[in-house]
C-alpha positions as CSV (number, residue, x, y, z in Angstrom):
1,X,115.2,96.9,90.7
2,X,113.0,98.5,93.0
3,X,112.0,96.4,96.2
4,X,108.4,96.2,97.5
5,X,108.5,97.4,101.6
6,X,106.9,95.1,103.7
7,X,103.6,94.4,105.0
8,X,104.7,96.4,108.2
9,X,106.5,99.3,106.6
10,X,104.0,99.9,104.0
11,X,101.2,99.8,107.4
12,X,103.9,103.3,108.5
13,X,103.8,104.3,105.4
14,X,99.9,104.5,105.1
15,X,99.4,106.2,108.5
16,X,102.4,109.0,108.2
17,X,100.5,110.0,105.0
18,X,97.7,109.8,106.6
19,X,99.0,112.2,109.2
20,X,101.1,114.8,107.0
21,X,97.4,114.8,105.2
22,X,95.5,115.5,108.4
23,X,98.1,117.8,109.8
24,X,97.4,120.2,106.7
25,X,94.1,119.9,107.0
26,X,94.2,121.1,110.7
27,X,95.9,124.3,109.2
28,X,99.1,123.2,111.1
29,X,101.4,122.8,108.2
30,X,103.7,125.2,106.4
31,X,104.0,124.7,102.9
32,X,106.5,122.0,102.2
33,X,108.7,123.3,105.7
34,X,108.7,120.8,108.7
35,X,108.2,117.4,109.0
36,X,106.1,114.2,110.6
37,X,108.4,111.2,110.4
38,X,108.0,107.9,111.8
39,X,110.8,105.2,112.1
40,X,110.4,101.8,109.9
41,X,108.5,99.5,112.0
42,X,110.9,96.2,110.7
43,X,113.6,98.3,109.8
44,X,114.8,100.1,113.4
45,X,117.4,102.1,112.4
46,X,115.6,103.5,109.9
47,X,112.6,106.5,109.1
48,X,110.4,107.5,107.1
49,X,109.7,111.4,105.8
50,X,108.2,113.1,102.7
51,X,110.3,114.7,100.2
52,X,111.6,118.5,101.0
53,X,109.3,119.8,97.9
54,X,105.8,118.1,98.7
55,X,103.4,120.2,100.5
56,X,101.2,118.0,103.1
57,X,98.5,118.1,101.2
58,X,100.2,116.1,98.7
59,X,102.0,112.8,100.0
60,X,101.0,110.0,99.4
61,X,102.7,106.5,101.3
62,X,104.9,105.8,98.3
63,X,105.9,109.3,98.1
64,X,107.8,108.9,101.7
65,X,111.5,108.3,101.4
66,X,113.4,106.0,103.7
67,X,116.9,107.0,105.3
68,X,119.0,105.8,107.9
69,X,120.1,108.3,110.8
70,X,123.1,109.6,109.0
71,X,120.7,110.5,106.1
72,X,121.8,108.2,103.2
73,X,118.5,106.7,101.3
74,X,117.6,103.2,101.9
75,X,115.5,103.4,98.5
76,X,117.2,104.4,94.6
77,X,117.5,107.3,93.4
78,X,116.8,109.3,96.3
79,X,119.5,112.4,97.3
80,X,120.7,112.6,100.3
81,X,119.3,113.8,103.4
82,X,119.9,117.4,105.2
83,X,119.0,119.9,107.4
84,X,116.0,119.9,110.0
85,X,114.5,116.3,108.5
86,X,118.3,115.1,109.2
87,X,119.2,117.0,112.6
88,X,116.1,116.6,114.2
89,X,114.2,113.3,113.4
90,X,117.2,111.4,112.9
91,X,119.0,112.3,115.8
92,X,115.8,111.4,118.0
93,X,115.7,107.8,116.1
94,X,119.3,107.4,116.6
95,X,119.0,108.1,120.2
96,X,115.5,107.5,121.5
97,X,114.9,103.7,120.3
98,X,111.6,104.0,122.2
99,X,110.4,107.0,120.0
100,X,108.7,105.4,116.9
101,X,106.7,108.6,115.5
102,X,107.5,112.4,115.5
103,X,106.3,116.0,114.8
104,X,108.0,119.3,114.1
105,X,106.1,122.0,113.8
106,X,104.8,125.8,114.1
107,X,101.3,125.9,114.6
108,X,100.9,129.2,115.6
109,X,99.3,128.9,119.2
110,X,101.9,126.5,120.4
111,X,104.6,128.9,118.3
112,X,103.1,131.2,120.5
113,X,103.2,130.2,124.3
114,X,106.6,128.6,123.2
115,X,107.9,132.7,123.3
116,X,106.3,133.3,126.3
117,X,108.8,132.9,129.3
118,X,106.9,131.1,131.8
119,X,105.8,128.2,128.7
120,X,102.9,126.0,129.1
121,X,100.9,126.7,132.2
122,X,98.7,124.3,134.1
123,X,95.6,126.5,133.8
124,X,93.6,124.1,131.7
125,X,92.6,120.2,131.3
126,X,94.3,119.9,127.9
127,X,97.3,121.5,129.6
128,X,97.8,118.7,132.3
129,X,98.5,116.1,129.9
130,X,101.6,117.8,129.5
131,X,102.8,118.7,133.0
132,X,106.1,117.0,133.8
133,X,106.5,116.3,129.9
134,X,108.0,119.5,127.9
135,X,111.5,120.2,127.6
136,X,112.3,124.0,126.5
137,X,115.2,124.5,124.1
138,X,116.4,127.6,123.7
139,X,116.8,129.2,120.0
140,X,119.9,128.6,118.1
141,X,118.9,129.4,114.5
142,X,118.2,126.6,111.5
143,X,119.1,123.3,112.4
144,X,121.2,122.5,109.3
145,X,124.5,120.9,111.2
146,X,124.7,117.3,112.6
147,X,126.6,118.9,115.8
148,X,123.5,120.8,117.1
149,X,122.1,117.3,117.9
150,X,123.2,117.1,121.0
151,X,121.8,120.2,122.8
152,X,118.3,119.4,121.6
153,X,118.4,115.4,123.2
154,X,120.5,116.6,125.9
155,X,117.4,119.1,126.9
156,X,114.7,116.4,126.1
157,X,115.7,113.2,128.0
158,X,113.1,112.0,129.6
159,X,110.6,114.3,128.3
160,X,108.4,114.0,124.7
161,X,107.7,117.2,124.4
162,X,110.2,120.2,123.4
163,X,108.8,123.6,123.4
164,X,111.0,124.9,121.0
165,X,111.7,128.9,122.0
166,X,110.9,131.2,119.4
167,X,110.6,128.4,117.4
168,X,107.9,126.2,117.2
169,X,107.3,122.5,118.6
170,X,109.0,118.7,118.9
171,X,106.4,116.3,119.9
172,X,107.9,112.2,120.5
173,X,105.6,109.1,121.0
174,X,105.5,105.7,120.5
175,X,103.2,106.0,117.7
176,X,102.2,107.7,114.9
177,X,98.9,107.8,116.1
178,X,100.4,109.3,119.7
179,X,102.0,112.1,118.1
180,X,99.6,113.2,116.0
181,X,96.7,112.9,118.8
182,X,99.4,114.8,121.2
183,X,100.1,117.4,118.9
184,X,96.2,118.1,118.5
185,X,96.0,118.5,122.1
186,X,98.9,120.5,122.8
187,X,97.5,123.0,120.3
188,X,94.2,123.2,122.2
189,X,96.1,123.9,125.5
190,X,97.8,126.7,123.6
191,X,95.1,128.3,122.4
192,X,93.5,128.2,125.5
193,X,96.3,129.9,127.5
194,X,96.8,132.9,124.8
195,X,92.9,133.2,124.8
196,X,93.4,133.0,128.5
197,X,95.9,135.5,129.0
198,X,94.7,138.0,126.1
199,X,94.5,141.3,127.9
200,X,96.9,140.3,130.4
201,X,94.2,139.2,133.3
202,X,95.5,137.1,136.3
203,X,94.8,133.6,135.6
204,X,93.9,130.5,137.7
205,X,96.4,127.6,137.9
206,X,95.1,124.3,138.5
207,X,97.2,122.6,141.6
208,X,100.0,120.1,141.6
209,X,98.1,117.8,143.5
210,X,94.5,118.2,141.0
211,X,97.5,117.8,138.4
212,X,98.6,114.7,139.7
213,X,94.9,113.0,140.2
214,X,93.9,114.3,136.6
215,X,96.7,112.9,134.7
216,X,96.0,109.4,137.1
217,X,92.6,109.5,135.5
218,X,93.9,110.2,132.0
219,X,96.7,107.8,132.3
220,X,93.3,104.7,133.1
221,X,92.1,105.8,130.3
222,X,93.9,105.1,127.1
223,X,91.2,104.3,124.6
224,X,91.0,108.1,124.6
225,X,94.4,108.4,123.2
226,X,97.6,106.9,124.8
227,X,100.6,105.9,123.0
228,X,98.5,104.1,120.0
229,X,96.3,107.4,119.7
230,X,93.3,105.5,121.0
231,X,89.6,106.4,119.6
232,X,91.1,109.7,118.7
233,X,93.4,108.3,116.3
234,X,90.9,106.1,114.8
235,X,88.6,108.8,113.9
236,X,91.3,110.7,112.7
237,X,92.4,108.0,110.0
238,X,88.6,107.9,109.3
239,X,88.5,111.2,108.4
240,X,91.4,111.0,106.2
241,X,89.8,108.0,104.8
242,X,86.4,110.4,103.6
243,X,88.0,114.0,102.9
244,X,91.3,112.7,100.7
245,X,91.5,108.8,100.3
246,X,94.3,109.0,97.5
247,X,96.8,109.6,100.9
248,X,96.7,104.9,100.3
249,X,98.5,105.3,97.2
């Protein structure tokens, strides 16, 4: 017999759709590769995370599977877990219990600066969100094996970012809302530094100490996005509400 989630779980359930849906439509996605996942709000040890074969554009909130970090479903007739979904998200649930929301992905700008040696540079606003926050992992092919876990949270305690070298992007919040907000921002501040950098013109970095008072401002601010996503988040679900309303279902 199939059990009805909860109030709270089917909330997750509605905003990761929301999310894989909006993710898509920022042109971020990759066909049915990578993943948004968010852990089960009543249900700690567990997470949420489409299907390997849906492509963003097409989850819906009961299309989301549940599993539990060692990837056996928590829902019938579901297979079993593997690979990146697996390795990645549920090794950061398993040992980041403050992390309720994350992205993978390889939007091409932050794909981008990731291969650039020096990484993410403080030479823009969007970019000083992120100082102090970015891990960066070095390549080590497809994460298909529970045993590369370890040298991806070993590289990102204390950060929420991992800049994932010739790879793509990690991005941890407290929120679905966070991540997804985050993950728009980081994007910008990539762009920015390739557009920046195109032609391979000296650039201006923005000082530790301006770095420092910015992200002060920013931080007294959180109705601009935060760990809940803010205003940013809201209009976000909004949009999803008016361009594909079926993600509810």
């Amino acid at each position: 017999m199939k059990i009805a989630p909860s109030d709270a779980e089917w909330r997750a359930r509605v905003e990761l759709a929301a999310a894989y849906r909006l993710i898509d439509h920022f042109g971020h996605g990759e066909l049915a590769n990578n993943h948004v996942c968010a852990r089960v709000p009543d249900e700690p040890d567990a997470f949420l995370i489409k299907p390997m074969g849906l492509f963003y554009d097409e989850v819906t909130a009961s299309s989301l599977v549940k599993y539990d970090f060692e990837g056996n479903a928590r829902q019938p007739d579901q297979p079993k877990l593997t690979g990146p979904g697996l390795v990645i998200h549920g090794g950061v649930f398993e040992a980041r219990p403050e992390v309720g929301a994350t992205i993978h992905s390889h939007a091409t700008a932050i794909l981008g600066v990731a291969c650039q040696k020096h990484g993410l540079l403080p030479i823009t606003q969007h970019a000083i969100l992120f100082v102090g926050k970015v891990a960066y992992v070095d390549y080590g092919g497809l994460e298909s094996e529970l045993s590369q876990r370890a040298a991806l949270l070993d590289k990102l305690q204390g950060k929420s970012v991992a800049l994932l070298r010739n790879h793509g992007v990690l991005v941890l919040g407290s929120s679905i809302g966070g991540v997804m907000t985050d993950h728009y921002k980081l994007d910008l501040a990539c762009k920015a530094q390739l557009a920046a950098l195109t032609g391979g013109h000296e650039v201006t970095l923005i000082s530790d100490e301006l770095v420092r008072t910015t992200q002060a401002q920013i931080n007294a601010r959180p109705f601009f996005g935060g760990g809940g996503g803010g205003l940013n988040w809201q209009g976000m679900l909004r949009m999803a509400d008016r361009l594909f309303p079926d993600y509810k279902d």
